[in-house]
Structure formats: structure tokens, C-alpha cells
N, C-alpha and C positions, 0 to 999 in steps of 0.2 A: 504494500500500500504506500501512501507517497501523502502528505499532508502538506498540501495549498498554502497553511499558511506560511509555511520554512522553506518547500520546497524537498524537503528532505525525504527517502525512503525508508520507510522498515517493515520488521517483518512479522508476520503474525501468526501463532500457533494456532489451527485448528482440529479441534476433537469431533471426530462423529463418532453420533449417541445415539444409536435405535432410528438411524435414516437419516436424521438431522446432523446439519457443522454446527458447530459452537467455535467463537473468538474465545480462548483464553488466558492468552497473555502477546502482548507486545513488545518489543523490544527492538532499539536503532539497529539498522546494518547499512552498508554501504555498497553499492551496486556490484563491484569485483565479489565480496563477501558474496553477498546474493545470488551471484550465475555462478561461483564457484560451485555453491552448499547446493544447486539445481531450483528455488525456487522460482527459476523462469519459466519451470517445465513443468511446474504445481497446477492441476485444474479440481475445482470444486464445483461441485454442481446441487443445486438445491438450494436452501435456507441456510442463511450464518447469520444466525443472532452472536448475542455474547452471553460470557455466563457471567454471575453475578458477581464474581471476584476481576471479572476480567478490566485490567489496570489501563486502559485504551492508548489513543497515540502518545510516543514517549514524548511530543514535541507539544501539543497544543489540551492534552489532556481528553479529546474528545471519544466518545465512545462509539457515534453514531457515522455511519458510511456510506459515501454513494455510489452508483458506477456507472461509469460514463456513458451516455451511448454512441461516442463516437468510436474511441479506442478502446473500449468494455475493459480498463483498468479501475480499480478502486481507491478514492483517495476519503480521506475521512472529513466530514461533515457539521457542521457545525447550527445546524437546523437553520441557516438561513435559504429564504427563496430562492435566491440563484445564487450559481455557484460557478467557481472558474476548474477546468479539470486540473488536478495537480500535473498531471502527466504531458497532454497534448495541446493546454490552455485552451480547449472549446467551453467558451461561455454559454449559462442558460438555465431555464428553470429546473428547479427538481419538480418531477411531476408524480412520482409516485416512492413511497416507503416501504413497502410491503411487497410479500414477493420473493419467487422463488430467483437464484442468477445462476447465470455460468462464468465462472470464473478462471480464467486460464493464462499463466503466466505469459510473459513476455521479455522484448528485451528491456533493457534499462538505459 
């Protein structure tokens, strides 16, 4: 994930739980870290809530996510109307919160 407001990437553990992702802990990493460790090649599919301990982005504190629909990367959200993407800067509304996604790494 990558937070708009820094600009910076990190990277998020996910648990599936009986069909469901869970977010459970975040933590900085740096693009070389991140194609090294493979999370470029991560795809999730379904629901990623978080869980109740889950400590959100290490930069802006937020818990909540969006994902793009240009480049389908996720940057973290900060409940405002529109939003700029961290990733590809496509500005625009969020239109919807809810919902299943496909999530599939990339490069950085």
C-alpha cells in the first residue's frame, strides 16, 4: 500500500479467516525490500477488512483504504470525498466503501 499523504510505501500482513483477508499489522518497507520479499506478486481476492488490533498506516495513522480504479493499487484513506491515488496521482471521488476487491501486486 503506499499513503498519499508521504508518499511512502508499506506493507501489510494479511490473515484469511474462514474465506475472509483480514489487515493485521502494518509496517514501513521500501520498494527494493518489497520486490525482493515478492510482495509484487501478492494477489488477494475478496474482502480485507482489518482486525481490531490492526495498528494501520505506519505514516499517517489511518486504518481505512481505497483502491484505485485506474491502476487497482491501494493507498490508505483518510475518509475524505476525493482523493488523489498514492501510486498513479488519478484524482477523484470515492464512490463506494464496501465490497469485495482484487488485489494484485505490482511494480513499484
Amino acid at each position: 500500500m503506499k499513503c498519499p499523504e508521504t508518499g511512502r510505501i508499506y506493507g501489510v500482513r494479511a490473515e484469511e479467516r474462514n474465506g475472509d483477508w483480514y489487515r493485521t499489522w502494518a509496517f514501513p518497507i521500501d520498494a527494493r525490500r518489497a520486490s525482493s520479499e515478492g510482495f509484487d506478486r501478492t494477489e488477494i481476492k475478496g474482502s480485507l477488512d482489518y482486525t481490531e488490533d490492526y495498528n494501520g498506516c505506519p505514516y499517517c495513522k489511518t486504518k481505512t483504504m481505497v483502491l484505485c480504479s485506474r491502476c487497482g493499487k491501494l493507498s490508505c484513506w483518510n475518509n475524505e470525498e476525493r482523493i488523489t491515488c498514492g501510486w498513479c496521482g488519478l484524482t477523484g471521488d470515492v464512490l463506494t466503501t464496501e465490497g469485495d476487491i482484487n488485489v494484485k501486486g505490482g511494480s513499484y
